[in-house]
C-alpha positions in Angstrom: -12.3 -76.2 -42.8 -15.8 -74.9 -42.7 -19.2 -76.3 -41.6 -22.7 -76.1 -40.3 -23.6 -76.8 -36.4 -26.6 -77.4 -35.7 -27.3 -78.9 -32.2 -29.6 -78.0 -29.0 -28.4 -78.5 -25.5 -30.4 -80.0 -22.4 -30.4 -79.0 -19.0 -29.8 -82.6 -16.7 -29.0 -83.3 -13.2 -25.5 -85.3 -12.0 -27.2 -88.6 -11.3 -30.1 -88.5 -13.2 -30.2 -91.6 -16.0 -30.5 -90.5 -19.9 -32.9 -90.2 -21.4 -34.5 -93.2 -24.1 -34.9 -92.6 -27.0 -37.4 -95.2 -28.0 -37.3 -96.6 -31.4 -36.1 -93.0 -33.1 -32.8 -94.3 -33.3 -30.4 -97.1 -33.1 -27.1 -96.4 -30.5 -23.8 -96.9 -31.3 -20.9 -97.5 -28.9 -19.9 -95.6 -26.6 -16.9 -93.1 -26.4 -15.0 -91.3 -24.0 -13.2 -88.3 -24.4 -11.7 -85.5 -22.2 -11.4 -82.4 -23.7 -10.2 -78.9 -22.6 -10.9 -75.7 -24.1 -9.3 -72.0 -23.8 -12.2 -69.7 -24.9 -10.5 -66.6 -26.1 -11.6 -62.9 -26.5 -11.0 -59.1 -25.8 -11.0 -57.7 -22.7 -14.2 -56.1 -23.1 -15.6 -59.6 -24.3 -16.4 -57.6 -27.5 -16.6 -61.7 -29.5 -19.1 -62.9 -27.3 -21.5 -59.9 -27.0 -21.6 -60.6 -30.5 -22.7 -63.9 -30.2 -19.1 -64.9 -31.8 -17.3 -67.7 -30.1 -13.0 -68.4 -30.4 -11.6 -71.4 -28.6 -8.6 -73.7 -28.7 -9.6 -77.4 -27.7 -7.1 -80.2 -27.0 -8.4 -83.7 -26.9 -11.4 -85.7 -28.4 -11.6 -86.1 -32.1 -12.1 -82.8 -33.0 -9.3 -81.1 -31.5 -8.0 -78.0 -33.0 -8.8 -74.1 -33.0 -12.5 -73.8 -33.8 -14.6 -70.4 -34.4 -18.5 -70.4 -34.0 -20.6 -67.5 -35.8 -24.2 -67.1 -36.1 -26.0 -67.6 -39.0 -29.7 -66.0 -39.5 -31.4 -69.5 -39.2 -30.0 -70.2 -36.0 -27.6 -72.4 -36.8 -24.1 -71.4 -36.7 -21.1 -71.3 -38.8 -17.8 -73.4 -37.4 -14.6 -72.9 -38.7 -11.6 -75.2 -37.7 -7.9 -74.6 -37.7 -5.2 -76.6 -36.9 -3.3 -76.4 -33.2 0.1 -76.2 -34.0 2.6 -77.2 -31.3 5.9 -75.6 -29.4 5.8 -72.4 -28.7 2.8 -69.5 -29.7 0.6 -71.7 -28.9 -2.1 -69.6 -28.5 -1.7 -67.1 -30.9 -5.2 -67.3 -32.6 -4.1 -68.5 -36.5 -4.2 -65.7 -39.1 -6.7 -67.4 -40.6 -9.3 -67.1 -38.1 -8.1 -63.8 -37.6 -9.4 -62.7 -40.9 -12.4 -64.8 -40.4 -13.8 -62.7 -37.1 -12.8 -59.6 -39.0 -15.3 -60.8 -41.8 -18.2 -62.0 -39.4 -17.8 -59.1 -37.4 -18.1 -56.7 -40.2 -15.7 -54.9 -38.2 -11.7 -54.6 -37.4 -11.3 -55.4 -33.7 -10.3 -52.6 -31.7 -6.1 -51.3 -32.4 -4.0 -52.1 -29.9 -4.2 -53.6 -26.5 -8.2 -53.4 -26.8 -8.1 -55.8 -29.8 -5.9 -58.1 -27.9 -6.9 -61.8 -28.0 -6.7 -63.2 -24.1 -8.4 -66.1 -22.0 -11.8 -65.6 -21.3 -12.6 -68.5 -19.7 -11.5 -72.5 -19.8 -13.7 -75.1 -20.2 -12.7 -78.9 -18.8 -15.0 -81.5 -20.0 -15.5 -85.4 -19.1 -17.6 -86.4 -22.4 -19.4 -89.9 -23.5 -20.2 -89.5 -27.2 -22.6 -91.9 -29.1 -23.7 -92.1 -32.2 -27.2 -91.7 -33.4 -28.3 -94.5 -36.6 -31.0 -94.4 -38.3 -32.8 -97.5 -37.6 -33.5 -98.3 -41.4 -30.3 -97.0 -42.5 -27.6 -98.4 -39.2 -24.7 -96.8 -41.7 -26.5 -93.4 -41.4 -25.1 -91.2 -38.8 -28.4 -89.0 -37.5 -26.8 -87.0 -34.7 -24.3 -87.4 -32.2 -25.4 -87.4 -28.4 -22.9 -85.7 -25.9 -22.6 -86.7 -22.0 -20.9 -83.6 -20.8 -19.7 -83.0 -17.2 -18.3 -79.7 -17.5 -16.3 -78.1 -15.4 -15.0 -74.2 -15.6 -11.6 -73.5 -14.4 -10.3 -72.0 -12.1 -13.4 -72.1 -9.4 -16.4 -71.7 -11.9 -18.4 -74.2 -10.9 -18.9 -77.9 -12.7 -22.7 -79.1 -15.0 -24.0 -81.5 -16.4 -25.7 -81.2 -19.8 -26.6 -83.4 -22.6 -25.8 -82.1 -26.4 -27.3 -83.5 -29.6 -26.0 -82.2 -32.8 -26.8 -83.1 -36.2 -24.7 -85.2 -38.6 -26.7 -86.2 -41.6 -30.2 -85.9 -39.7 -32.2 -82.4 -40.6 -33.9 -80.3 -38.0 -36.7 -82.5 -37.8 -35.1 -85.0 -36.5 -34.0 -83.0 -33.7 -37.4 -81.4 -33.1 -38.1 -85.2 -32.7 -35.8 -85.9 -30.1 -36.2 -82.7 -28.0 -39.8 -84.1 -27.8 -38.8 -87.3 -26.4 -36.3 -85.6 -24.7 -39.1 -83.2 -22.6 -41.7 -86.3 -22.6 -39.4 -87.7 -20.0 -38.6 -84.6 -18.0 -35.6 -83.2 -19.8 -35.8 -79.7 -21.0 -33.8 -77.1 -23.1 -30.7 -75.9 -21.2 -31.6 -72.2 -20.5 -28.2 -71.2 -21.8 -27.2 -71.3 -25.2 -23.5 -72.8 -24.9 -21.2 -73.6 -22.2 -19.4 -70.2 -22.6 -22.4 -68.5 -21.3 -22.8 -70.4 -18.4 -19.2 -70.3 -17.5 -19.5 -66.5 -18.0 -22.7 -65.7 -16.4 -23.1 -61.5 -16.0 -19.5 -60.9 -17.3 -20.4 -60.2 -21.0 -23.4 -57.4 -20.1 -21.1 -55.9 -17.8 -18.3 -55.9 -19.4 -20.3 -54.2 -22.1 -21.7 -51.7 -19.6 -17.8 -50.5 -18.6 -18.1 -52.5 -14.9 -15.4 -54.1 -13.6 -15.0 -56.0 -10.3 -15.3 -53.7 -6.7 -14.0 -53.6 -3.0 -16.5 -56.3 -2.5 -15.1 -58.5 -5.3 -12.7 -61.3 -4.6 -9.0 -60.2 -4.6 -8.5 -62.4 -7.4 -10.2 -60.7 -9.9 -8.9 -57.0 -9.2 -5.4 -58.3 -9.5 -6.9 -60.7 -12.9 -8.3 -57.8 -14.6 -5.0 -55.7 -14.1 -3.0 -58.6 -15.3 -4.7 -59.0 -18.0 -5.0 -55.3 -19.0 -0.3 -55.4 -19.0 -0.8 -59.1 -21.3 -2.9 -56.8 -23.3 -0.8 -54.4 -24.0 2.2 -56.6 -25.0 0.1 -58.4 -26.9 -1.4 -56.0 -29.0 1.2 -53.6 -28.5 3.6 -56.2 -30.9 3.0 -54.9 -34.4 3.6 -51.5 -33.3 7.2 -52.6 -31.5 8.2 -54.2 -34.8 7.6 -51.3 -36.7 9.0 -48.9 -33.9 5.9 -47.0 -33.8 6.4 -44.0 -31.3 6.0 -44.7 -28.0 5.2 -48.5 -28.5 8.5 -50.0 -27.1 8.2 -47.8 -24.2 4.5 -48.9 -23.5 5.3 -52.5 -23.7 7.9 -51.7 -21.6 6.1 -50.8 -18.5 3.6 -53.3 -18.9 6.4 -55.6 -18.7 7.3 -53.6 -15.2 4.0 -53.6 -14.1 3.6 -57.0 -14.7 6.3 -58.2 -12.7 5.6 -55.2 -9.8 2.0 -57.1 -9.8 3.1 -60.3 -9.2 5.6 -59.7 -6.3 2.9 -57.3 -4.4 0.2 -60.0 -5.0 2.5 -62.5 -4.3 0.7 -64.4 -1.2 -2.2 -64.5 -3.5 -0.1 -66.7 -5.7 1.7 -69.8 -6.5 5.1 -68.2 -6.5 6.1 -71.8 -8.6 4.3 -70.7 -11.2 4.7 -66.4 -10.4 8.5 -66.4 -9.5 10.3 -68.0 -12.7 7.6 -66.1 -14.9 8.5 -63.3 -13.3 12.4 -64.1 -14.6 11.1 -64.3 -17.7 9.2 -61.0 -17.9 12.9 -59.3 -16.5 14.4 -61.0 -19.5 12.0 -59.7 -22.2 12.2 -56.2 -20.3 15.9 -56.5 -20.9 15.7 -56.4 -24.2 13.2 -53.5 -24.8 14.9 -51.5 -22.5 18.0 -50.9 -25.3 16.1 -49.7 -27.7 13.7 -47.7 -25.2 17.1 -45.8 -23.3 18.9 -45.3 -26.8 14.9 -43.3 -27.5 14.9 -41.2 -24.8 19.0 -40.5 -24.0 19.0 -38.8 -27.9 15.6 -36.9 -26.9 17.2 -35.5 -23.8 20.4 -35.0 -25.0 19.0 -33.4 -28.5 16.9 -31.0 -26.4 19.8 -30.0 -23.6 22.4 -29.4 -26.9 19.0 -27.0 -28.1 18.9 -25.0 -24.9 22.8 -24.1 -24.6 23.9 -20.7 -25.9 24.6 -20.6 -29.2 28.5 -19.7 -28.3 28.3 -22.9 -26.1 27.9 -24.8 -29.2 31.5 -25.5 -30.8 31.5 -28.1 -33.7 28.7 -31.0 -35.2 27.6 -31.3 -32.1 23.8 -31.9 -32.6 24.5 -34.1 -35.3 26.6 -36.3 -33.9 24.5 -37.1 -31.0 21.5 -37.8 -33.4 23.8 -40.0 -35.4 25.5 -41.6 -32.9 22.5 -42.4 -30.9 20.6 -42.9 -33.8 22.6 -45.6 -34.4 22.3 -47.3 -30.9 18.6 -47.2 -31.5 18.4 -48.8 -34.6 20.7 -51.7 -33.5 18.7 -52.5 -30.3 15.7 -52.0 -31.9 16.6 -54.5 -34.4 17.7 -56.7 -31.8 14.8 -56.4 -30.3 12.5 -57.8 -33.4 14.6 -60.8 -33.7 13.8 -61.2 -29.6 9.8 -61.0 -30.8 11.0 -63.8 -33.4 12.2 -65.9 -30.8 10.8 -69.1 -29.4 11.7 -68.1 -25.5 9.6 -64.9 -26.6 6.9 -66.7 -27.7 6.8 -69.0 -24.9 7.2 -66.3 -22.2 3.6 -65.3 -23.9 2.3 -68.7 -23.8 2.8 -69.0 -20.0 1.0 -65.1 -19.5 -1.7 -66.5 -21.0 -2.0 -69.9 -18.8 -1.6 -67.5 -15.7 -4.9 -65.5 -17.2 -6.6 -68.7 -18.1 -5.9 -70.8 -14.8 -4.5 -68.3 -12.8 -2.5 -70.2 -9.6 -4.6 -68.2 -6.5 -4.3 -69.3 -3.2 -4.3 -67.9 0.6 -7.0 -65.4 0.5 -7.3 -64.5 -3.1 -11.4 -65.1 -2.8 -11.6 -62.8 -0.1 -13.2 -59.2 -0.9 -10.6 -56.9 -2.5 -11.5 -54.0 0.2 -9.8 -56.2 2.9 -6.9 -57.8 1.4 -5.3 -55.8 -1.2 -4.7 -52.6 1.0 -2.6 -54.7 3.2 -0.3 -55.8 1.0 0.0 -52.2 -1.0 1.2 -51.2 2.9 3.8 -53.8 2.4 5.3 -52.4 -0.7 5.0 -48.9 1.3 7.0 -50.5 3.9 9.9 -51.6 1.5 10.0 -48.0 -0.3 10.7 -46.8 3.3 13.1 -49.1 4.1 14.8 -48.0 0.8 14.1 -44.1 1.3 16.1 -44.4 4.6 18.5 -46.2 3.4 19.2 -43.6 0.9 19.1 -41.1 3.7 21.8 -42.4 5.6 24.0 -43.0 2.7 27.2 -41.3 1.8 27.4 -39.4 -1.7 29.1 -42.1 -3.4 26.3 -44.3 -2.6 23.7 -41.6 -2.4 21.8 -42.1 -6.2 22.3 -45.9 -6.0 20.1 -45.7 -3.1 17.6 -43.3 -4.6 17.3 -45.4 -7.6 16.5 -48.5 -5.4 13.8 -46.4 -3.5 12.6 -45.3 -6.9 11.9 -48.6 -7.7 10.1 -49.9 -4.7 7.8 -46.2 -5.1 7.1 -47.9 -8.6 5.8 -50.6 -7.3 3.8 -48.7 -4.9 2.3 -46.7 -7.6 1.5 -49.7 -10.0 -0.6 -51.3 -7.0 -2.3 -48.2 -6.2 -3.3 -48.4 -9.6 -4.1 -51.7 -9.6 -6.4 -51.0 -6.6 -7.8 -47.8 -8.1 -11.2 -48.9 -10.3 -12.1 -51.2 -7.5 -11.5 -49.6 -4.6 -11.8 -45.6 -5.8 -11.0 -42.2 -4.9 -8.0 -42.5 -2.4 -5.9 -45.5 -4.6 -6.2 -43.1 -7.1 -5.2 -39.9 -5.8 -2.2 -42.3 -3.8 -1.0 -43.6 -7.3 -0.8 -40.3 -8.4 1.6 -39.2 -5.2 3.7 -42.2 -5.9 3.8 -41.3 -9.8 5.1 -37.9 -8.7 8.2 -39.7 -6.8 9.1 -41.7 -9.6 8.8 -39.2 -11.8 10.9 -36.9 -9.7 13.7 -39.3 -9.0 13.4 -40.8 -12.4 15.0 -36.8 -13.8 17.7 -37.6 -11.1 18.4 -40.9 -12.5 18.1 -39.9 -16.1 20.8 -37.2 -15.6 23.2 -39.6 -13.8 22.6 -41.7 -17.4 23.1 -38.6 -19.5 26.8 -38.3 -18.3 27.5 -42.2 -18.9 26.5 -41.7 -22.4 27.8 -38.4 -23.2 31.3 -40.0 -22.2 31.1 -42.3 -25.0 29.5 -39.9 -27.4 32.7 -37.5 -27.0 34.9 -40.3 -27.2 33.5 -41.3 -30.9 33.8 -37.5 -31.2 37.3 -37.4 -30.5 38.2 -40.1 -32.7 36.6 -37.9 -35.6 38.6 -34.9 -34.5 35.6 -32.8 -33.6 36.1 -30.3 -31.0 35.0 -32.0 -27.8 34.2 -28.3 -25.4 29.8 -28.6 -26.3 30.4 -32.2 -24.5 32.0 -31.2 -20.9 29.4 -28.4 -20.7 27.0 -30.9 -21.2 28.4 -33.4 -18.8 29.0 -30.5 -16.1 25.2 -30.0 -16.8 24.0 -33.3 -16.5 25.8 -34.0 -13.3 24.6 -30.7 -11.9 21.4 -33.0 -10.3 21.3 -31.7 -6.8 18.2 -29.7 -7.1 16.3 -32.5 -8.3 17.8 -34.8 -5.7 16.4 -33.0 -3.5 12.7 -32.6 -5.1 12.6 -36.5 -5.3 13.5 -36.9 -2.0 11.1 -34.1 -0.9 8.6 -36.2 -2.7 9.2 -39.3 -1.4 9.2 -38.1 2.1 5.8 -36.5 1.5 4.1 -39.7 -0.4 5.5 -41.6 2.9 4.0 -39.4 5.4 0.9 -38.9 3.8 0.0 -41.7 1.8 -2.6 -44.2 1.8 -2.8 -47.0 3.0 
């Protein structure tokens, strides 16, 4: 559905009476309504900086999804869309999808930049009256909106009067903005909730800024949520068609996700946090089959390439490209049919409640320079709790260890980068020591893989009666992971010693 808005807002204070109207209009009864509204847009707010406006409001009788344009008159341009219920939620409909493609004159930006997130939530206590015409009582002039607005989670709470027409024309609002600032009650200075709510973040956001060390805690660790939702969010289409690289980029958003949310974890509600972070392990499950299948056929493919030709004895290449192949295709299937999935869709719908209300507490409004680097020293101290007890372990227990510290130096390295655009120059180069050590120890790990999965490539092998030689070589290869045992540990050790903060 499609219509016209027309309507002008006024600024008034909590206690102060309405406004008469005199004999302009007749009033109708009064009703009451409490509505709530997710406001919705890119990261970079690209919707509202062009005066474009997507929300999804429950409540009142309007409810639905409902997208605002402007039109060269000033007015602006609504169109509504159902809600829809159960899960996907809010997944912006397809058809207002193609409708900000058309008003922007412009496709949205591909991939996680285009993504569709909170922006800001809008909680309002309305009395709504209808305006008559005094000689025509069955003519609706213009509605008059009570509004006592609050913006979620801590964004302060207005009070603002909104008259928009029905069947009256602009004169009859120029009329009642007259009587309006005859008794003291002026134009709201700005132009829709969402800009208040917003305030500065739509001209910096434009400008590149994002929040500093002086900046709550909250909204570093907010704007690196939201940059992982984005990612699996926009990163979906891609996954479904098994675009390269796309299954292993959702993938670590997925990890970083869940690293985020048990660093940050005193700044949270860990009610809310701890089962969502379940939730992201399950979904993580299921895009690491397809992702593991992707990169044990490109390692193996390229250690088959570098033997010796001699080395080489039977359909050796092929068969790990079909068999792998294979294991790819299957997972990666099964991993579409997880995108399809309700528990999928609802694992989204609860990332987007944790960006639209997200469940601080402790010192979350604190400045970012003096909380965060504390608890990044407590993920330090749990990778060194790992990194020694991989020291003191025996070789049978030796890369279980080193896996578990390569882990904990993951999630050191996602907060460092976390920390990095807000607090500068030493996150950054710290995230890029911890990235060495999980790079490092992630070749020691991927070899210890290679030999699981060479195992059961020479068994389907030997049931074809292919010469199984090529596959010890590569095994004794593959297990041959001592040097870089001891370059990841080297690396840890250093990133331990020397790292920040």
């Amino acid at each position: 559905m499609k219509q016209v808005e027309s309507e002008l807002k006024f600024a008034i204070g909590a206690d102060e009476p309405l406004p008469a109207l005199g004999e302009l209009v007749e009033v109708g009864p009064v009703r009451e309504e409490h509505l709530r509204a997710v406001y919705l847009d890119t990261q970079t707010l690209h919707l509202v900086r062009h005066r474009i406006t997507l929300r999804r409001r429950e409540g009142g009788g309007d409810a639905g999804w409902h997208l605002k344009s402007p039109r060269p008159d000033g007015s602006r341009l609504e169109v509504h869309a159902p809600l829809g219920d159960g899960p996907g939620r809010l997944r912006v409909p397809q058809a207002l999808r193609e409708e900000v493609l058309a008003t922007l004159g412009h496709a949205l930006p591909e991939g996680p930049d285009g993504a569709l997130l909170p922006a800001a939530v809008l909680v309002t206590h309305r009395l709504e009256v209808d305006l008559l015409d005094p000689d025509q009582p069955d003519v609706v002039l213009g509605q008059l909106c009570d509004d006592r607005v609050t913006a979620l989670p801590e964004g302060g709470t207005w009070r603002e009067l909104e008259v928009e027409l029905v069947d009256g024309d602009d004169t009859f609002l120029g009329q009642v903005a007259d009587t309006f600032e005859g008794q003291g009650v002026r134009l709201a200075d700005d132009p829709s909730k969402l800009s208040r709510a917003l305030g500065d973040r739509p001209e910096r956001a434009g400008r590149g800024e994002g929040p500093g060390a002086d900046s709550p805690a909250a909204d570093v660790v907010l704007a690196y949520l939201a940059a992982q939702v984005a990612v699996v969010v926009g990163r979906e289409d891609d996954v479904r068609a098994d675009a390269p690289d796309a299954v292993h980029k959702m993938r670590v958003a997925t990890r970083r996700l869940r690293s985020a949310l048990r660093t940050f974890r005193r700044l949270l509600d860990r009610d809310v946090t701890d089962p969502l972070r379940q939730e992201i392990r399950w979904f993580a499950s299921a895009l690491g089959e397809p992702r593991d299948a992707e990169v044990m056929r490109d390692l193996l493919l390229a250690a088959v390439d570098d033997l010796p030709p001699d080395e080489v004895v039977g359909p050796v290449r092929e068969r790990v490209g079909s068999e792998l192949e294979q294991r790819h295709a299957a997972a990666h299937q099964a991993l579409v049919e997880v995108l399809d999935s309700d528990r999928y869709l609802e694992l989204v719908d609860r990332l987007m409640e944790v960006l639209a209300v997200p469940p601080w507490r402790g010192r979350a409004r604190k400045p970012a320079g003096k909380v965060l680097p504390g608890l990044v020293a407590g993920a330090v101290d749990r990778a060194r709790t790992q990194a020694q007890a991989a020291a003191g372990a025996g070789e049978d227990q030796r890369l279980h260890r080193l896996h578990e510290a390569r882990k904990k130096a993951k999630a050191v390295r996602y907060a460092c980068e976390a920390l990095a655009p807000a607090l500068g120059a030493e996150a950054t180069a710290a995230a890029a020591a911890w990235e060495q050590v999980t790079e490092t120890l992630g070749a020691v790990q991927d070899s210890a893989l290679a030999a699981d999965w060479l195992r059961e490539v020479a068994a389907a092998a030997q049931e074809a009666d292919e010469p199984g030689y090529t596959y010890g070589v590569l095994a004794a290869r593959a297990r041959a992971h001592a040097e870089a045992v001891r370059d990841g540990e080297a690396a840890l050790a250093r990133a331990l010693e020397h790292g920040w903060p």
